[in-house]
C-alpha positions in Angstrom: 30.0 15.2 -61.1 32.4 14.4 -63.7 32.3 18.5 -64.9 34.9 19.6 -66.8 37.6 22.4 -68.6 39.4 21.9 -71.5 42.5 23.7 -71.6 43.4 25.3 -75.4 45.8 27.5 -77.0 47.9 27.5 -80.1 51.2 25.5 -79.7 54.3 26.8 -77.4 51.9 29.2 -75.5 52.6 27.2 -71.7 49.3 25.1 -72.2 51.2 21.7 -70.9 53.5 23.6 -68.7 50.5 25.0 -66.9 48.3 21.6 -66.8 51.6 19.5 -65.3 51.0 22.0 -62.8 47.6 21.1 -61.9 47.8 17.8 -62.3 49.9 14.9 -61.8 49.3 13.5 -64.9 52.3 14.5 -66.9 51.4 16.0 -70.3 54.8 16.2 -72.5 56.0 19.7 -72.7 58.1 20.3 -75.0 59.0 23.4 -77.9 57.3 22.3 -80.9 53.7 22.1 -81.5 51.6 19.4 -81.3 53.1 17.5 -78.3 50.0 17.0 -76.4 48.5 14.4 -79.2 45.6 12.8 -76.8 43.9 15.0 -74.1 45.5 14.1 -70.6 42.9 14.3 -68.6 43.7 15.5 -64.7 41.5 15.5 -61.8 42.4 18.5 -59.9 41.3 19.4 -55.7 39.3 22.4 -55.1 41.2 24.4 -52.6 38.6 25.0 -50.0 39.7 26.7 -46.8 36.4 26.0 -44.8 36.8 22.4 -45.7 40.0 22.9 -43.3 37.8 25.0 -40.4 35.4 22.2 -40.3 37.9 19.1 -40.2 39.8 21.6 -37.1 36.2 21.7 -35.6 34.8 18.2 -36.4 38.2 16.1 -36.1 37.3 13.9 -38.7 39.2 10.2 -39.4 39.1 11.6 -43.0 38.7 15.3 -45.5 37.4 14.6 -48.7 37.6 17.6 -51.1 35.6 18.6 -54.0 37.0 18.1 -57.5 36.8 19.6 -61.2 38.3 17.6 -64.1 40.9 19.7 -66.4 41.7 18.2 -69.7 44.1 19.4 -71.6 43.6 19.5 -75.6 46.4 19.4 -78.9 47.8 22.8 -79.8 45.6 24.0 -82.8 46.4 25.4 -85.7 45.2 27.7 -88.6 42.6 25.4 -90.3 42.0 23.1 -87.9 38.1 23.4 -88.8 39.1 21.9 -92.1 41.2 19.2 -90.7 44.5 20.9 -90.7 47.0 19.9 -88.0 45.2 17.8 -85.5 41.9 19.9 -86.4 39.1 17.1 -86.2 40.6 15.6 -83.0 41.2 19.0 -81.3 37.5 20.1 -82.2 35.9 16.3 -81.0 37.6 16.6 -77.8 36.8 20.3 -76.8 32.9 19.9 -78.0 32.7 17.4 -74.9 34.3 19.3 -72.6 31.8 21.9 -70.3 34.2 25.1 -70.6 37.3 26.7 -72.1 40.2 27.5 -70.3 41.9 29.7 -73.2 45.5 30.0 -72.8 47.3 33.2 -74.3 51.0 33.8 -74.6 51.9 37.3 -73.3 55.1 36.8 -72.2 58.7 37.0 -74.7 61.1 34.5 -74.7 63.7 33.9 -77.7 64.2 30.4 -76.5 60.4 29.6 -77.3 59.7 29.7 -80.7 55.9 31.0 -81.5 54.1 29.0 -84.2 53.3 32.4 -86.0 56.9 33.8 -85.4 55.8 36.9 -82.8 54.0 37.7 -79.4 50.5 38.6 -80.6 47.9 37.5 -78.1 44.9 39.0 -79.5 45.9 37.6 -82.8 46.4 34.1 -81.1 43.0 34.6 -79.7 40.8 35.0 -82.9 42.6 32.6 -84.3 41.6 30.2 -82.3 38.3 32.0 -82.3 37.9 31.6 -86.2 38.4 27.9 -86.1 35.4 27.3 -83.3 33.3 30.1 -85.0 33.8 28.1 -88.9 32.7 24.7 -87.1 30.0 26.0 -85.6 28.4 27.9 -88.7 29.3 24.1 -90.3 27.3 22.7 -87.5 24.2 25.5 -87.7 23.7 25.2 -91.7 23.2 21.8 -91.2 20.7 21.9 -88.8 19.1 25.1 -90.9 18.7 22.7 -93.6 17.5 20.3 -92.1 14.1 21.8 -90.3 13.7 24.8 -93.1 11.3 22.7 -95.0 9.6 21.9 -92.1 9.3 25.4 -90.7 7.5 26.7 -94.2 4.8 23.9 -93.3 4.0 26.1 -89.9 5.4 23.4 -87.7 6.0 25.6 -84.6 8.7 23.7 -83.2 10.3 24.1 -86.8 9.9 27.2 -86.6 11.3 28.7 -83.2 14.3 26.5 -84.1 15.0 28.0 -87.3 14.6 31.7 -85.9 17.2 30.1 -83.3 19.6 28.9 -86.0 19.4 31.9 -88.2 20.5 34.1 -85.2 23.3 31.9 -84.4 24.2 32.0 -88.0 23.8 35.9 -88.5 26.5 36.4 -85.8 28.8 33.6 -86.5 29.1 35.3 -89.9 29.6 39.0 -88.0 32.8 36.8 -86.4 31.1 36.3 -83.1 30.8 33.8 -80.8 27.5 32.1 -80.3 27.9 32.8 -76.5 26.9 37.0 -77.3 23.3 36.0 -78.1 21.5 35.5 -75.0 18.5 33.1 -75.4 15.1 32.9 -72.6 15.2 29.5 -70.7 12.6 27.9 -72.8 14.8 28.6 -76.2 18.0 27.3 -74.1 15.9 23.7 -73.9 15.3 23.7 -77.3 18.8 24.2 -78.7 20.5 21.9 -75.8 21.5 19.4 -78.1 23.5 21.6 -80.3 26.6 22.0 -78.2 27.9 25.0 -80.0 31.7 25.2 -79.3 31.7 28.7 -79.0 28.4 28.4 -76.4 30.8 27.2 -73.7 31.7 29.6 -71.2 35.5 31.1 -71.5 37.7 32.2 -69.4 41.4 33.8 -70.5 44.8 32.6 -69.0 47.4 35.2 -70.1 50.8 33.1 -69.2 53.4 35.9 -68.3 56.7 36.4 -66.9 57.6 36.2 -63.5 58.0 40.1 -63.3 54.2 40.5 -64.7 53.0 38.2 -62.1 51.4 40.8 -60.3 49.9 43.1 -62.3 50.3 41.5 -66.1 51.6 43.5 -68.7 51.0 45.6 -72.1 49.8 42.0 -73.7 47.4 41.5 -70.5 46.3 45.1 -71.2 46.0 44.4 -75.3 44.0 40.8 -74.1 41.3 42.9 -71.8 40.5 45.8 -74.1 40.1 43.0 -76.9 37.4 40.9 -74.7 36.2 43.6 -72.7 32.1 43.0 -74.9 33.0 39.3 -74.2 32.0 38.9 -70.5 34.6 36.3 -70.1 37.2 35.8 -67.2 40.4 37.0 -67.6 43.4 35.3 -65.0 47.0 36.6 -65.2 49.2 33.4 -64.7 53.2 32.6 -65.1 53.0 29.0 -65.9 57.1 29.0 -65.3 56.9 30.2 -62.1 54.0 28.0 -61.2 56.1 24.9 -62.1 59.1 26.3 -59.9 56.4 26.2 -57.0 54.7 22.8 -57.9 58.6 21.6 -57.3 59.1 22.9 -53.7 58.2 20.4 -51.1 56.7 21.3 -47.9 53.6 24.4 -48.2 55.9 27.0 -46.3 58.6 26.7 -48.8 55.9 27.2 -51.2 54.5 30.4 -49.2 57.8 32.1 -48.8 58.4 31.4 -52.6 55.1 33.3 -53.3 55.8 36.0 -51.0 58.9 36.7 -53.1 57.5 37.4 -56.6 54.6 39.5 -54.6 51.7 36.8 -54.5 49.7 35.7 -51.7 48.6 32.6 -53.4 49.6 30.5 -56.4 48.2 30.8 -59.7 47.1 27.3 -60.0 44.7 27.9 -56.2 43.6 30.8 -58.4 43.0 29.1 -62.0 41.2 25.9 -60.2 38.5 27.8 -57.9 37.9 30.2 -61.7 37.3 27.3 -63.3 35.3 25.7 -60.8 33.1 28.8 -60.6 33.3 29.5 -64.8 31.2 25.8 -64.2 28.5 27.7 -62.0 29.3 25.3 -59.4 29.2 25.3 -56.0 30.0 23.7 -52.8 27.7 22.0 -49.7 29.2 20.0 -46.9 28.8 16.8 -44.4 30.3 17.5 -41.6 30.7 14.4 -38.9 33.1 12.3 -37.2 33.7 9.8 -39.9 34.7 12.2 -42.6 34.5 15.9 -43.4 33.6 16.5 -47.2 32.3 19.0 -49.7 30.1 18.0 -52.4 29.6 19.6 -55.4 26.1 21.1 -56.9 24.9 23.3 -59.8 24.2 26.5 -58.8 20.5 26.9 -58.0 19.8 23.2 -57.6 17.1 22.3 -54.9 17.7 19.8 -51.5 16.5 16.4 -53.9 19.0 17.5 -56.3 21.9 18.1 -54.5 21.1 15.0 -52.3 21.2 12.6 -55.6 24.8 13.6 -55.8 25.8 11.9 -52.7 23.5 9.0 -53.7 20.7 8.6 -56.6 18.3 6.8 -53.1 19.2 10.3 -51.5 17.2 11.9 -54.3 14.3 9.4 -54.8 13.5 8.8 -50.9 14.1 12.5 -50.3 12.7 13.5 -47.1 14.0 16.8 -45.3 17.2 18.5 -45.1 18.4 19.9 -42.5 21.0 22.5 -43.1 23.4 24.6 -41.0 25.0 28.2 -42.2 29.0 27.6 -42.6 29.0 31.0 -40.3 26.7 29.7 -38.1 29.0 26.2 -37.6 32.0 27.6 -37.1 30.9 30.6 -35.2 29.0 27.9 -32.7 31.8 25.4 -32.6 29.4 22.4 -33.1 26.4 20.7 -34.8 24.8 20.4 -31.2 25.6 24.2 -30.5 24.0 25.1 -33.5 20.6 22.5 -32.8 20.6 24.4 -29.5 20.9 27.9 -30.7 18.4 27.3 -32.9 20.6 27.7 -36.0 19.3 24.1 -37.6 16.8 24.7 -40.2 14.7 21.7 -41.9 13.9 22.3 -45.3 12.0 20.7 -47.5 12.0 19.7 -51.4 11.7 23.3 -52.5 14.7 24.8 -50.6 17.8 26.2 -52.7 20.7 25.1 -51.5 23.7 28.1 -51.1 27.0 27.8 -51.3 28.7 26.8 -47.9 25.4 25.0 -46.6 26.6 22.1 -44.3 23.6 19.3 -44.1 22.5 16.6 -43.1 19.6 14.8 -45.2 16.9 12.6 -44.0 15.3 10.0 -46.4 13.5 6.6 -47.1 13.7 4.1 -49.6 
């Protein structure tokens, strides 16, 4: 499942310096905006810590690890839904991405210039917030326009869709985001196709200091009361720091690094399991001796579902599934232990598969 984040921000905020981080892909940092022209797209490891139990349980020949792609996006500018800066391009490349990771600057530095020439995070914010907000009320008038006509006829369909669009539109004007109206399942299906940019689920990196590591600071503080009506994610980061650590070779240097500014794990473990979750995805796993390995699966997806990710026959032949607790496994020891303790539960093409599930699916083509 090819899912994935697009990491924005206005220029010089630490988007590049935080994505080298994540990835291996090298995006170009450097202090002047626009220096990320094409997305680099990087595909990052879930850090998992019962991928480990299992593989110390199972002994494994191999571990294969979940993944989420993060991609990250130009630097945008005022006007960018007009075309200004690299505004078209930016706007393209976020509308196919599945969520935001919004980077904010709240850190001071005299050595970095800011493209609006102080440290404003909320400002940065709804600036960024304007551009996606103009685009989409470009993108709703359209569609208004197009199935008015049709709605004064009494089409039905016509109609729900324009009471959709003219909700959309009512709030997009207020300076909204289309993500504040919150629409029954049956509207959700009928407005799919629209990918509204500011539909996508958020979440906000505030890039600090090293000293605000820990506990942020008064622009972390500004950032929260700002997006506190916003239900969005908020993750205090120090992109600088994190690059320090992505330099240090072996995982203890890395921990005794960490246990010096005050953290007990990196910011990047932290900003990749958010945005894995910020998805609403989750994790099952195989467990045997060949390989250990955790698949990923929209939350409340059934067995046939989650089987057509390890195969499309897995879904189509679907048969049973027979599924172990993670507890359960590594409480037991075993797959056998858990058979014998009557811990293995078959389950059929209704079941909902949780988070942590280890199975083991039976099917026929």
């Amino acid at each position: 499942m090819a899912l994935q984040c697009g990491i924005v921000g206005l220029p010089n905020v630490g988007k590049s310096t935080l994505f080298n981080c994540l990835s291996n892909a090298k995006a170009q940092a450097a202090n002047f905006p626009f220096c990320t022209i094409e997305p680099n797209v990087g595909v990052i490891t879930v850090p998992d810590e019962r991928l480990n139990k299992l593989a110390e349980l199972v002994h494994p020949q191999r571990i294969v690890p979940t993944t989420v792609e993060i991609v990250d996006i130009a630097g945008l500018v005022k006007g960018a839904s007009k075309g200004e800066g690299l505004g078209n391009k930016f706007l393209a490349n976020i509308r196919e991405t599945d969520a935001i990771l919004h980077v904010l600057r709240c850190f001071e530095n005299e050595n970095i210039t800011h493209v609006d020439g102080s440290i404003n995070p909320v400002r940065d914010k709804e600036i960024i917030d304007i551009e996606l907000q103009l685009k989409d009320l470009e993108t709703i008038e359209s569609r208004i326009n197009k199935v008015q006509k049709q709605a004064a006829t009494g089409d039905k369909q016509a109609k729900a869709l324009f009471d959709i669009y003219t909700q959309y539109r009512d709030v997009l004007l207020q300076g909204k985001s289309a993500r504040t109206i919150k629409l029954g399942e049956l509207d959700k299906k009928l407005v799919k196709d629209l990918y509204l940019l500011t539909n996508k689920p958020v979440m906000y990196v505030c890039n600090v200091d090293e000293a605000s590591a820990v506990d942020g600071n008064a622009y972390v503080d500004a950032v929260r009361e700002a997006v506190k009506d916003e239900e969005a994610e908020i993750l205090v980061v120090a992109a600088a720091t994190e690059a320090d650590i992505a330099e240090l070779e072996t995982y203890e240097e890395r921990q005794m690094f960490l246990e010096e500014v005050g953290l007990s794990e990196s910011g990047v473990a932290r900003l990749i399991r958010a945005a894995y979750h910020l998805l609403d995805l989750q994790t099952y796993f195989t467990a045997g001796v060949q390989e250990v390995r955790a698949w990923t699966f929209e939350k409340g997806w059934k067995a046939p579902q989650c089987a057509g990710v390890i195969h499309t026959d897995f879904e189509k032949g679907f048969i049973r599934a027979e599924v172990i607790k993670y507890n359960d496994f590594v409480t037991l020891g075993s797959e056998a232990a858990c058979k014998e303790a009557g811990k293995m539960n078959v389950e059929g093409k209704e079941y909902v598969v949780t988070d942590g599930d280890i199975i083991h699916f039976r099917f026929n083509v």
